[in-house]
C-alpha positions in Angstrom: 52.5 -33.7 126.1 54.5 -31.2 124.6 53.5 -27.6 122.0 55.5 -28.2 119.4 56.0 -25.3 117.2 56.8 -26.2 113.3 59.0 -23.7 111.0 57.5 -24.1 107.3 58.3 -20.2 106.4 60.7 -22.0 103.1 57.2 -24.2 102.2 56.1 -22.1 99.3 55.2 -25.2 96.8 58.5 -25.1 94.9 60.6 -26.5 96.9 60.6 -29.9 95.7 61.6 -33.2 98.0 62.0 -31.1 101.3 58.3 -30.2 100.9 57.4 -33.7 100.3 59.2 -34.4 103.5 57.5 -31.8 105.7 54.0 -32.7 104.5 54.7 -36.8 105.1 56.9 -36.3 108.3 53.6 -34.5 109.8 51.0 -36.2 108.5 52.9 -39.4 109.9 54.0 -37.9 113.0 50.2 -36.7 113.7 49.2 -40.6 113.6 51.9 -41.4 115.7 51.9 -39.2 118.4 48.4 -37.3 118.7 49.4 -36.2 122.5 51.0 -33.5 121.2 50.0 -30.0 120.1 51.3 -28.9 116.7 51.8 -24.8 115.7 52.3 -25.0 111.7 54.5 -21.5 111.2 53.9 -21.0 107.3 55.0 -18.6 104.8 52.0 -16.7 103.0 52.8 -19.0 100.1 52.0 -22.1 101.9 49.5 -21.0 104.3 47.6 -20.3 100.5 48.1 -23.9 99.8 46.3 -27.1 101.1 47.3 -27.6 104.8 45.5 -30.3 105.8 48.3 -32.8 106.1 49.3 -30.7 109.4 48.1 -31.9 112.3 47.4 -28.9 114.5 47.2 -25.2 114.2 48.2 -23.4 111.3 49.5 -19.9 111.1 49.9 -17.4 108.6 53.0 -15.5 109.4 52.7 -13.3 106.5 56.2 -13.5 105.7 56.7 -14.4 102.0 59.0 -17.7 101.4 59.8 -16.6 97.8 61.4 -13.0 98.4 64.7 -14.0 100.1 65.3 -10.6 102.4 61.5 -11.3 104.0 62.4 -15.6 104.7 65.9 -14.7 105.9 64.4 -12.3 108.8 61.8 -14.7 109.1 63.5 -17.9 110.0 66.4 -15.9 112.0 63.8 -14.5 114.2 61.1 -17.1 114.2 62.0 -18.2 117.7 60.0 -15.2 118.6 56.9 -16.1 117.1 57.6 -19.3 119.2 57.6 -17.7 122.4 54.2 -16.0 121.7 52.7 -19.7 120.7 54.0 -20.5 124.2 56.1 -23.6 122.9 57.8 -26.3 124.0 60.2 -27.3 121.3 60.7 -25.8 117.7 61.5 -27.9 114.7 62.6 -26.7 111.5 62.4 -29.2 109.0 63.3 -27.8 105.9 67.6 -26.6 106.5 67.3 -23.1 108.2 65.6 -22.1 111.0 66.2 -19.7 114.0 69.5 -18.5 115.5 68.0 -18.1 119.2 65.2 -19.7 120.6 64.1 -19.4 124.2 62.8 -23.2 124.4 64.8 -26.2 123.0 65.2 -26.9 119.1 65.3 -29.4 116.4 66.5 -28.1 113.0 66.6 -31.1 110.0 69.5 -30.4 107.3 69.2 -32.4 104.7 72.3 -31.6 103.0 75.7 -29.2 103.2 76.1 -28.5 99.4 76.6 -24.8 100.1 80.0 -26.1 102.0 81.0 -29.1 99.8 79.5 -27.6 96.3 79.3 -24.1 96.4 80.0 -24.2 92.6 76.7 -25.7 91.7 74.2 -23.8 94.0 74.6 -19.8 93.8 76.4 -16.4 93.5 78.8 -16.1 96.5 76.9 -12.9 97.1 74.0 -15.4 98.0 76.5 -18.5 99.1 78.3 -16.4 102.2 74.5 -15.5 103.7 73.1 -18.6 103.8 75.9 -20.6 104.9 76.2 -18.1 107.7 72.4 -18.7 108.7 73.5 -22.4 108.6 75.7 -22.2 111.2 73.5 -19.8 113.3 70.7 -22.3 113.3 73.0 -25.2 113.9 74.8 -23.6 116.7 71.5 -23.0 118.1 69.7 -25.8 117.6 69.6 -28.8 120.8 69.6 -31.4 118.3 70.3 -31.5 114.5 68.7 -34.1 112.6 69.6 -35.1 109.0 68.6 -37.8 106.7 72.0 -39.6 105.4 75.2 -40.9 106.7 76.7 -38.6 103.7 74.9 -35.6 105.2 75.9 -36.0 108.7 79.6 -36.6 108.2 79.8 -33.3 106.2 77.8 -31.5 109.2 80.5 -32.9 111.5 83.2 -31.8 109.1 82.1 -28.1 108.2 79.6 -26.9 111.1 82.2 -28.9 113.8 78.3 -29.5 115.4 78.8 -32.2 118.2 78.3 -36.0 116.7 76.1 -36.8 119.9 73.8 -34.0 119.5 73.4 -35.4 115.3 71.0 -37.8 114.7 70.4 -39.6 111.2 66.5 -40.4 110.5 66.7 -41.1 106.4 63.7 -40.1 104.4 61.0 -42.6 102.7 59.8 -43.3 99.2 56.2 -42.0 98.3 54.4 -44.0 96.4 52.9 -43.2 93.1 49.3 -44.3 93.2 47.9 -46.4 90.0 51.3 -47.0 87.7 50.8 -49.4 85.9 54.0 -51.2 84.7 52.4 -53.2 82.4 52.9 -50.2 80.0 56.6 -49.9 80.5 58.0 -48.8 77.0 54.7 -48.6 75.1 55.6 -45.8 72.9 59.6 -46.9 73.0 62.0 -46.5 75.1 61.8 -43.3 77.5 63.7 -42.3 80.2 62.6 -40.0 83.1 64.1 -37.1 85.1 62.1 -35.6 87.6 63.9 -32.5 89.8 64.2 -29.1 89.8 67.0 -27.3 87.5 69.7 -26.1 90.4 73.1 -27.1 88.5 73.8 -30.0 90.9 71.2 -32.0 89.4 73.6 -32.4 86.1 70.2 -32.4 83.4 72.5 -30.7 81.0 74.9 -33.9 80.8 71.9 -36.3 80.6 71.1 -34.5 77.5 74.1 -34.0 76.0 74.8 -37.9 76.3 71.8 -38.6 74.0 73.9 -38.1 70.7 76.2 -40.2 71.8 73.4 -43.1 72.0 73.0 -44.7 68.3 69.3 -43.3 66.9 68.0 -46.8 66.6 68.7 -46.9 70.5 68.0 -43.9 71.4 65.6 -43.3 74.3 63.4 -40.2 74.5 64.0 -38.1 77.5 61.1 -36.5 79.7 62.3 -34.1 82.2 59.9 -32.8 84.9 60.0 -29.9 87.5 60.8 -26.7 85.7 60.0 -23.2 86.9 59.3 -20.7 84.9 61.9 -20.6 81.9 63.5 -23.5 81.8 67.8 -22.8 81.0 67.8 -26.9 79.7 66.0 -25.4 76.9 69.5 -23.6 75.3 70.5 -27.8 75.9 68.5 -29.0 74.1 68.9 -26.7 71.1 72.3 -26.8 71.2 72.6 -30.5 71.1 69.9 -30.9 68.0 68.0 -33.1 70.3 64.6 -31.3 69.8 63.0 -35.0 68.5 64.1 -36.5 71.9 64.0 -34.6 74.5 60.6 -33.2 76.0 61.0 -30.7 78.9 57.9 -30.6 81.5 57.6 -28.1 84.3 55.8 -29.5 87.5 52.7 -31.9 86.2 50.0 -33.5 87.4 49.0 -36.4 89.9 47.7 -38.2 86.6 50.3 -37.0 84.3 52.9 -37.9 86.5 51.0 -41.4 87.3 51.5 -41.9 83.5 54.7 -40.9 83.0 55.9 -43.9 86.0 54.0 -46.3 84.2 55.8 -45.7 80.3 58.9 -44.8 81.3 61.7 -47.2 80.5 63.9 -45.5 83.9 64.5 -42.9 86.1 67.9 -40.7 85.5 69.4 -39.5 88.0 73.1 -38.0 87.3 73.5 -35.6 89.7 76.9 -34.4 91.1 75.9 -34.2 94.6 72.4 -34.7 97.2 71.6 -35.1 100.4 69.3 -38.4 99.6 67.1 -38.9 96.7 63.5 -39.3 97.1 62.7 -39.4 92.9 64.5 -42.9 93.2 63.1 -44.4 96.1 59.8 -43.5 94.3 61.1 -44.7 91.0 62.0 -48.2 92.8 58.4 -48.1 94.9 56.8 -47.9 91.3 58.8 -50.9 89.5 60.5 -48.2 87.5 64.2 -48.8 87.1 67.0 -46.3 88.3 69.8 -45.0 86.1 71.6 -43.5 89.0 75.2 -41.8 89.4 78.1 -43.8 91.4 78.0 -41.5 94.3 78.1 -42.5 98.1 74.7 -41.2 99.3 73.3 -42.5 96.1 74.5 -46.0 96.9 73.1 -45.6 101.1 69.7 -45.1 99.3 69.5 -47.9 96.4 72.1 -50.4 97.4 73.0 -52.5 94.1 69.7 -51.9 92.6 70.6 -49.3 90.0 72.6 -49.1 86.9 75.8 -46.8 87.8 76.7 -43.9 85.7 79.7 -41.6 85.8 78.2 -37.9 86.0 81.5 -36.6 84.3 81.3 -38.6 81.5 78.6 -38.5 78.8 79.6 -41.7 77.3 78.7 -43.7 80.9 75.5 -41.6 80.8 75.1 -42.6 77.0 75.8 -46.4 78.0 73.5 -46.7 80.8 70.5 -45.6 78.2 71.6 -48.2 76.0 71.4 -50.8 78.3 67.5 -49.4 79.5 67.2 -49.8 75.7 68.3 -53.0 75.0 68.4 -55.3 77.7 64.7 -56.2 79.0 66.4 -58.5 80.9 68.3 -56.2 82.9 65.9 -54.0 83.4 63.3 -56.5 84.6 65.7 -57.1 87.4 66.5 -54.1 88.4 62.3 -53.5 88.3 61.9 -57.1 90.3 64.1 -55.9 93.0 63.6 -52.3 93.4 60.3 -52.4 95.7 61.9 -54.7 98.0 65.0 -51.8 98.6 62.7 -49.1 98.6 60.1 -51.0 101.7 63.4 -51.0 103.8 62.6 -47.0 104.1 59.0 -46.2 105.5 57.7 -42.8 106.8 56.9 -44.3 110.0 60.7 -45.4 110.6 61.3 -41.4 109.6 58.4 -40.0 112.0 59.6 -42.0 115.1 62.9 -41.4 114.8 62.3 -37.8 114.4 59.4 -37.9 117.7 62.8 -39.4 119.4 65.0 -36.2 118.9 62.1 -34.4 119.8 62.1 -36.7 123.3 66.2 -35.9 123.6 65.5 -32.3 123.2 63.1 -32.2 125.8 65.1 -34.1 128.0 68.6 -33.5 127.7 69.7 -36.3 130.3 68.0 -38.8 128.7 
């Protein structure tokens, strides 16, 4: 039996997929291995939120996850709160965590875009601090764990971190309850973007392709996930697309439920991720995936996906023509895509994350 002490000072409820993970990697890993003792560690954000997906104690650090000086001292110096929990092992599952720790740690990366697409992710004034915490948690950390072949290779390339002490555990689709995909394209065709509005995620292109789809073609466009105010917004009224396009901020269990079961596909044209949980979701749900040509892309949905060039609006525009168009097509894609997404599970992503845990506390093994 080992205290395991959990870093969730960046949980705050707006962090999108790496939130999904932490809450389904611990309610899984609670099932799984109940031996242990679990310290939650949360930001005041998410110690306000619903916690009962954690399978131990939870603390409220007090630390805010949404004023960057506050997190950045937080998870430098957490290690220390995990001395006073008397713990075992500290995991951080959500990219940063601690630069010294007293007892061995696990520290999940899901991605190096800071390194290998600084241009899409901040100022450099923000870029230089962060990657530096990167390292500082990597170089401390027993074991790094990270959830695509993509992602690893680039953590070998830019953080030089030891391939034996790297272990891939890839993430798992979450299913959305109660679509129905006997509505598919009830109001006409409508494609679906789900994400938040960080430049990697390329929404401005998917937009911008729409014109270039004939109007008796053209799909509407949902996008979820804004914060606040949203910058496609200036997109959209730049492009004349105001009829098409209908820009959501984070929704509802229910809303999002019926969005899965109308929408025609998912669109996904990002330029760069560390996995891709919307698709695997999409795929769980019957929806099709409209899905750029990029190698972590293709680890997650195989050949079940139509391919789109993110740096060119006419592939975008083409791929919406065939969701459009071809039934056919798209009943295929729909056919298959549950079968892809079953060969991920959150119980292949909890053991294989309980094993780093077992290598960290035994470093011979």
């Amino acid at each position: 039996m080992a205290r395991i002490f959990v870093d969730l000072l960046s949980l705050t409820g707006k962090k999108g997929g790496m939130e999904i993970y932490a809450r389904q990697l611990y309610r899984e890993i609670g099932r799984l291995a109940p031996e242990h003792e679990y310290v939650g560690y949360f930001s005041r954000e998410g110690y306000a939120l619903d916690r009962s997906w954690f399978p131990g104690e939870t603390i409220d650090s007090g630390i805010s996850g949404e004023n960057r000086f506050q997190w950045a001292w937080g998870e430098l110096t957490c290690g220390r709160a995990a001395s006073r929990a008397r713990a075992d092992l500290l995991h951080s599952p959500m990219i940063l965590g601690p630069a010294h720790t007293r007892m061995p740690a696990v520290l999940t990366m899901h991605d190096m875009l800071y390194w290998s697409h600084p241009q899409f992710m901040s100022t450099p004034l923000y870029t230089a601090p962060v990657k530096l915490m990167e390292r500082l948690a990597a170089r401390n950390a027993t074991r790094v764990l990270t959830i695509s072949e993509e992602s690893r290779q680039a953590i070998l390339r830019y953080l030089k971190v030891p391939a034996a002490r790297v272990d891939l555990v890839p993430l798992a689709g979450t299913a959305v309850p109660g679509a129905d995909r006997s509505r598919a394209g009830e109001n006409g065709p409508m494609v679906l973007a789900t994400g938040n509005r960080r430049p990697h995620k390329n929404w401005p292109s998917l937009i911008r392709a729409l014109p270039l789809v004939p109007e008796q073609h053209r799909p509407r466009v949902v996008v979820t996930g804004s914060h606040g105010d949203d910058p496609l917004v200036e997109v959209v009224a730049e492009t004349g697309m105001q009829k098409w396009v209908d820009l959501k901020s984070w929704v509802s269990d229910e809303e999002m439920r019926d969005l899965y079961s109308t929408a025609t596909a998912l669109a996904m044209p990002s330029f760069a991720d560390g996995f891709s949980l919307p698709a695997l979701e999409a795929m769980m749900a019957g929806v099709p995936v409209i899905i750029s040509d990029i190698p972590v892309y293709r680890e997650v949905v195989g050949d079940v996906a139509l391919f789109i060039d993110p740096d060119d609006l006419q592939s975008i525009a083409d791929a919406m023509v065939t969701a459009s168009t071809r039934p056919d097509v798209m009943a295929d894609l729909s056919a298959r895509g549950p079968a892809r997404a079953a060969e991920f599970s959150w119980e292949r992503t909890a053991r294989g994350t309980l094993d780093s845990f077992e290598k960290a506390l035994s470093p011979g093994r």
